[in-house]
BAMARRO-543911 format. One record per residue (C-alpha): x, y, z. Coordinates in steps of 0.1 Angstrom, whole numbers, padded with zeros to 4 digits, always signed. Example, Ala and Ser with C-alpha at 12.3 -4.5 7.8 and 13.67 -1.06 7.14 Angstrom:
REM BAMARRO-543911
+0123-0045+0078 +0137-0011+0071 
//
This chain:
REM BAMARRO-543911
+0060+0389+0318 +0075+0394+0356 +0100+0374+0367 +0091+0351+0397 +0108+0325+0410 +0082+0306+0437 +0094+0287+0469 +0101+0248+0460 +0094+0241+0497 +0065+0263+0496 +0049+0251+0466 +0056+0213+0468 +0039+0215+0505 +0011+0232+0488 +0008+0204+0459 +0005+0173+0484 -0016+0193+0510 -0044+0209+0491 -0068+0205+0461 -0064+0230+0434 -0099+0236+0435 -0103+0244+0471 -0077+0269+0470 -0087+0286+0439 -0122+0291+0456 -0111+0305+0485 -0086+0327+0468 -0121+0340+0443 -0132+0351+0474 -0104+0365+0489 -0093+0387+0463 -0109+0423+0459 -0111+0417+0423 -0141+0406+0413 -0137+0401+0380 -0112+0378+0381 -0133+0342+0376 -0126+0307+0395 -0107+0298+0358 -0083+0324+0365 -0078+0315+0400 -0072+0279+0387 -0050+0284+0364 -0023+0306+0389 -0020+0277+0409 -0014+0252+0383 +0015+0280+0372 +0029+0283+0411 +0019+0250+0425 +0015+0221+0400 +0043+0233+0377 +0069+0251+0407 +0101+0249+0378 +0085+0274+0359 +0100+0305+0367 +0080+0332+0346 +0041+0343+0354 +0020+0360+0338 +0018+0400+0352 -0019+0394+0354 -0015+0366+0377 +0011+0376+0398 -0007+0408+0404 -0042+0387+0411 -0019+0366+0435 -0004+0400+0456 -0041+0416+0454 -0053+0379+0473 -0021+0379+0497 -0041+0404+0517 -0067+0384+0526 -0060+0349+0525 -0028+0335+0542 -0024+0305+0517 -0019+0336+0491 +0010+0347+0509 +0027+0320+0512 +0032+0319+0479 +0047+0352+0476 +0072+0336+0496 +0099+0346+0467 +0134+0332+0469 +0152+0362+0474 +0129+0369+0505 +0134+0329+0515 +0171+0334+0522 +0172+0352+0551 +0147+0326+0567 +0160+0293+0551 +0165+0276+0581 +0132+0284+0598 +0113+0275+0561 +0134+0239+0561 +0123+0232+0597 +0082+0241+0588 +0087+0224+0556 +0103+0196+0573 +0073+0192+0603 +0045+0199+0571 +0063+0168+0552 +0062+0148+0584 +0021+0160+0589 +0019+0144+0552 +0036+0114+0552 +0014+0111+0584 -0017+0118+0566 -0007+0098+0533 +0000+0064+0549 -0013+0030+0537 -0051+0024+0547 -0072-0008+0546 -0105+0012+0549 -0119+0022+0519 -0100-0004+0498 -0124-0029+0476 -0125-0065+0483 -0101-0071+0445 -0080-0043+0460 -0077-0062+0496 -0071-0100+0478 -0047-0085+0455 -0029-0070+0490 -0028-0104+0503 -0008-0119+0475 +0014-0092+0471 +0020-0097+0507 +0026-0134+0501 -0009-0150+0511 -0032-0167+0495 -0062-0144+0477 -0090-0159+0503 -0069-0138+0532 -0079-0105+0513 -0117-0114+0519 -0109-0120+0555 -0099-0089+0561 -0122-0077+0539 -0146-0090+0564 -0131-0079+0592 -0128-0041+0589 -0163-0039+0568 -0186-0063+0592 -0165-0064+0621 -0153-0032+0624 -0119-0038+0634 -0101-0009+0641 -0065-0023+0645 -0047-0048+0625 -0039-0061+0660 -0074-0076+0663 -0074-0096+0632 -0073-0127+0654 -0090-0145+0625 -0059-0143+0603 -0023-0156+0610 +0000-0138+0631 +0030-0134+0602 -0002-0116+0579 -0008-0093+0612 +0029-0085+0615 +0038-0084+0575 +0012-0058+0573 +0020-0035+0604 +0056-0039+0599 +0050-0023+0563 +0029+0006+0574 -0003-0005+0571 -0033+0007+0590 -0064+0002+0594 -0078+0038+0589 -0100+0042+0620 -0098+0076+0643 -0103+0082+0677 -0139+0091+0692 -0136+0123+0706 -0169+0132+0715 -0205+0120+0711 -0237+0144+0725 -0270+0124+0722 -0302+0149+0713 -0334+0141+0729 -0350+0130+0697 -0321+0099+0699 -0300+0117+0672 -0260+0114+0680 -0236+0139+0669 -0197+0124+0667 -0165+0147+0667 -0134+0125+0651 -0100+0136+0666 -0077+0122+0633 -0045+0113+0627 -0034+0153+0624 -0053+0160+0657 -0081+0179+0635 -0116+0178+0645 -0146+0163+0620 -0179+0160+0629 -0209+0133+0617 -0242+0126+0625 -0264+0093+0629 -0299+0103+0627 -0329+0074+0637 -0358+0071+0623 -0384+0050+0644 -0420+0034+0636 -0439+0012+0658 -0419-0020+0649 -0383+0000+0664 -0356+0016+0641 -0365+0013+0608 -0339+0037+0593 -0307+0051+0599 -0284+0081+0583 -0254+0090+0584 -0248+0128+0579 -0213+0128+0570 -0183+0151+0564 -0162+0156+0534 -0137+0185+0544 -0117+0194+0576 -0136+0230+0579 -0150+0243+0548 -0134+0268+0525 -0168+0282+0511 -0180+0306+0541 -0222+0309+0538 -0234+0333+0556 -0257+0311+0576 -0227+0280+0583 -0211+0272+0613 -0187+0252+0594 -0174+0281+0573 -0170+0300+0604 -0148+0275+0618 -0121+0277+0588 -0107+0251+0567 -0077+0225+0573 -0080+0205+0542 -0096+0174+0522 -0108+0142+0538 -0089+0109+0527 -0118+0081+0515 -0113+0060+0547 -0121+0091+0567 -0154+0094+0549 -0160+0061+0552 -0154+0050+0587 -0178+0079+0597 -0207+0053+0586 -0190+0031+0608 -0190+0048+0638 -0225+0056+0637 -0231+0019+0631 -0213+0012+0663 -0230+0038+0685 -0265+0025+0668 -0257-0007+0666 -0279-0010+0636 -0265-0004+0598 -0268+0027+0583 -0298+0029+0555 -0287+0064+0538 -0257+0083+0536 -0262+0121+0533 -0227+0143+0521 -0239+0172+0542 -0217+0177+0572 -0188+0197+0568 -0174+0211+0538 -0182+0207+0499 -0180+0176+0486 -0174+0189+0448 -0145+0201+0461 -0133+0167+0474 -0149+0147+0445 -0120+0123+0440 -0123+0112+0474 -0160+0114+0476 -0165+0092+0448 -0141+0071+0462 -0156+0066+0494 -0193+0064+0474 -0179+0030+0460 -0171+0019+0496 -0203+0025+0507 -0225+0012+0481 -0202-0020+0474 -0185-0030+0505 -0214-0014+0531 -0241-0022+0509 -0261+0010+0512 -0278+0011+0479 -0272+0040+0456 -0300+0055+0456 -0299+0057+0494 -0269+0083+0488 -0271+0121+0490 -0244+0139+0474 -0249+0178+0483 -0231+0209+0468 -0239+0243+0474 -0223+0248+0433 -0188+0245+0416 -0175+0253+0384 -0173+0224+0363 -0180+0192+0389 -0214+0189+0386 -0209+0178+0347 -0183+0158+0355 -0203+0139+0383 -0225+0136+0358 -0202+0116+0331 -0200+0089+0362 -0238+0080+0354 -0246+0075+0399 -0275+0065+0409 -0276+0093+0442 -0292+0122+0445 -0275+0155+0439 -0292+0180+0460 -0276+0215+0451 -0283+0243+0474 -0295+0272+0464 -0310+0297+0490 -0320+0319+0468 -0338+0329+0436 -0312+0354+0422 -0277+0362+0414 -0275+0392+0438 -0294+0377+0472 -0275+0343+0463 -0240+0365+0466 -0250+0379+0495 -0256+0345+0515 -0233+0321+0495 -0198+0343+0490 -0188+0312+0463 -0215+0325+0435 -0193+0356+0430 -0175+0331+0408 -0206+0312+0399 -0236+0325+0385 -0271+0313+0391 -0278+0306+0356 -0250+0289+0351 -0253+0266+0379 -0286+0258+0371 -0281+0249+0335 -0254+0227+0349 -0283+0211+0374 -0306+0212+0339 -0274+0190+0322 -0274+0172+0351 -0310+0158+0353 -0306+0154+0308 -0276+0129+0314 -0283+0106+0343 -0322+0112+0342 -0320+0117+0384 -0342+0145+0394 -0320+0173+0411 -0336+0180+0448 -0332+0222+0458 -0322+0227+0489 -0334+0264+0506 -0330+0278+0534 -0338+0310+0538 -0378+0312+0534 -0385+0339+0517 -0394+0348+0477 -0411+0322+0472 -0428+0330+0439 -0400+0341+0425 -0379+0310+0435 -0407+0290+0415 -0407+0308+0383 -0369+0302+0383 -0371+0264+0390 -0398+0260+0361 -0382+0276+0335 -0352+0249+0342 -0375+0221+0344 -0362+0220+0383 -0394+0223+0400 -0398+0190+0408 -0390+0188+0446 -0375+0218+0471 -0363+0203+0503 -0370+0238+0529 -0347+0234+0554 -0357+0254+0587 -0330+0271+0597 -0308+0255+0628 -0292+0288+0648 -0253+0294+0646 -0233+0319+0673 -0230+0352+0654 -0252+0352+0633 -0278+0376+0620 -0304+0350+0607 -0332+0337+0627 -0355+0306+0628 -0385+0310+0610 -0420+0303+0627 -0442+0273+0616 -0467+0297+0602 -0438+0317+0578 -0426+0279+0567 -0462+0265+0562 -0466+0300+0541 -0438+0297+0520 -0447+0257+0514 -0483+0272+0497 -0469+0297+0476 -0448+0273+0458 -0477+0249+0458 -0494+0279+0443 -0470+0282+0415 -0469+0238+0412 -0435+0234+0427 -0434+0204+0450 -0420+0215+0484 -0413+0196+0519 -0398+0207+0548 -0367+0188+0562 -0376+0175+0597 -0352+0197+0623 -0332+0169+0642 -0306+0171+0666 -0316+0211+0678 -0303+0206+0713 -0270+0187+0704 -0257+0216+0680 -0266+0191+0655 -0260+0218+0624 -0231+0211+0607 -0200+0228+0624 -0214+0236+0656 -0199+0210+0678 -0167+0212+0662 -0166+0251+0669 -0176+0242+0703 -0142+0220+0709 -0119+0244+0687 -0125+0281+0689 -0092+0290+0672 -0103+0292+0635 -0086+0265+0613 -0061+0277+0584 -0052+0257+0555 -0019+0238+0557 
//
């Protein structure tokens, strides 16, 4: 055993700033030892962040933690041993002191995202009768309210009680909107830390007018993951989105549209399995509070140790559409850095567990068109062939992938047919708005995020 004492300031930042899952991804890929798993990754920072007091780490892990430093700034922060801290105390205290600010900032009280029991149990606790929570229940869900301010509908002591005791709302500024030719609106948030998210509303007309609305939204600030073919990986990653960021992202696209969303698609930026407590949190939102039905929810994951099971043991109604891009473990590592620390098979018997317990057909999402047959033999011998959602791909600055001609797609669609695997092809909208996830946002922030 070595002897290491980690930074309290350091670590306790760490602990209210980041999810241990995030980090121990982006560490995987950081560090040049490849046979250190995710698990491993994991458990270091439960030993240096969750649990700072203890002052003894396993050699194993310290050395996997100095072999990650290299590459991943987070990493070396944590090296951040006392004996080094002393002769910058003062300039650690004044970070620490601006990153607890940033926090208490970011973990403030929020209406949004609060049920209507959660909202009337507010209202007595505040001294009001229960009826006032279903007012305001009403007034940030229908109305849209953004600002206590406006809740004209309720008495002025309520308004005051609340702002007075540091409640908000939860809504963010607009901070830019392009509109696509095909009506699709792309919508950078500015939030409360001055970070940049992005969503999407995407129309669907007939001949009667809109008849269906979605709402591409993000889960992460950046994304921690780095596929070769994402803009959003490119851009870097801040940290997790809070439930009432998720959720007021429907209702800013409501507001643009004016016209509710239909269908709610986790496929902006960053990985929602690596967010799940708030994803799941803002899922209630939406389905009971917005009334989007359940099965009018997309919850996508390009693959994480361990979350699709336990999203499983919640029993949803959505559909979990996992990513794949490829049909093997060594072209799969090539575009998704991630399945280093998670193998094919073991993602799709997890997607094969998946489909046993909640009996909702996993939809494959692919990219890159090629090997098709191969692709197929793989999804039938899971009992996964049931739908493959091509996605043609949308061109990102810098990279060395291309999009592929009608004739490749229309190819690729017929092999699988060949081999009974039911393909479509996801209709490209939003092309001339930089409409892929990440592309605005890299547009309006060309320094590459870090977290913390």
């Amino acid at each position: 055993m070595v002897v290491w004492r980690p930074s309290l300031q350091n670590a306790a930042f760490l602990a209210s700033s980041l999810h241990i899952q995030s980090l121990a991804f982006s560490f995987a890929l950081s560090s040049p030892h490849r046979h250190y798993h995710f698990y491993l990754h994991t458990q270091l920072l439960q030993q240096c962040i969750i649990k700072p007091n203890y002052n003894t780490i396993p050699h194993r892990s310290l050395s996997l933690l100095h072999a990650t430093s290299a590459a991943h700034p987070t990493a070396a922060l944590l090296l951040d041993k006392e004996h080094s801290c002393e002769s910058s105390k003062e300039g650690l205290e004044v970070a620490d002191g601006k990153s607890q600010a940033k926090q208490k900032k970011l973990q403030g009280k929020f209406l949004l995202g609060k049920s209507l029991s959660e909202l009337e149990k507010l209202a007595i606790e505040v001294g009001e009768q229960k009826y006032r929570g279903k007012q305001i229940h009403q007034l940030i869900y229908k109305n849209k309210k953004n600002d206590i301010a406006q809740f004209l509908q309720v008495p002025k002591e309520l308004r005051e009680n609340l702002i007075s005791t540091g409640w908000k709302v939860g809504r963010s500024q607009v901070h830019h909107t392009v509109t696509a030719s095909d009506g699709t609106i792309k919508v950078l948030l500015k939030l409360d830390d001055n970070r940049l998210v992005e969503t999407v509303g995407i129309p669907v007309e007939e001949e009667k007018g809109l008849n269906r609305l979605t709402a591409c939204v993000s889960s992460q600030v950046g994304c921690p993951l780095r596929c070769a073919f994402c803009a959003t990986g490119k851009g870097g990653f801040a940290r997790n989105l809070k439930p009432h960021e998720i959720v007021e992202q429907v209702l800013v696209i409501e507001e643009l549209f004016n016209h509710r969303v239909t269908n709610v698609v986790f496929m902006g930026m960053g990985e929602p399995m690596l967010n799940l407590a708030s994803v799941l949190s803002a899922y209630r939102a939406l389905n009971q509070d917005l009334q989007i039905g359940q099965r009018m929810i997309t919850i996508s994951t390009v693959g994480v140790p361990n979350t699709i099971a336990r999203l499983a043991t919640h029993k949803l109604q959505c559909t979990l559409a996992v990513s794949l891009h490829a049909p093997n473990q060594h072209l799969r590592e090539q575009i998704v850095p991630s399945a280093k620390s998670y193998p094919l098979e073991a993602l799709l018997e997890d997607c094969k567990h998946y489909f046993d317990t909640t009996g909702r057909r996993v939809s494959v999402e692919y990219t890159l068109l090629d090997h098709a047959t191969e692709l197929a033999h793989v999804l039938r011998r899971w009992g996964l062939g049931r739908h493959v959602n091509l996605i043609p791909y949308n061109p990102v600055a810098d990279s060395d992938f291309r999009r592929p001609y009608k004739a490749a797609v229309l190819a690729f669609i017929d092999a699988l047919s060949n081999q009974k695997v039911t393909a479509s092809v996801r209709q490209t909208r939003g092309l001339d708005a930089n409409a892929a996830c990440g592309q605005l946002r890299n547009e309006f922030q060309k320094i590459p995020l870090v977290a913390g």
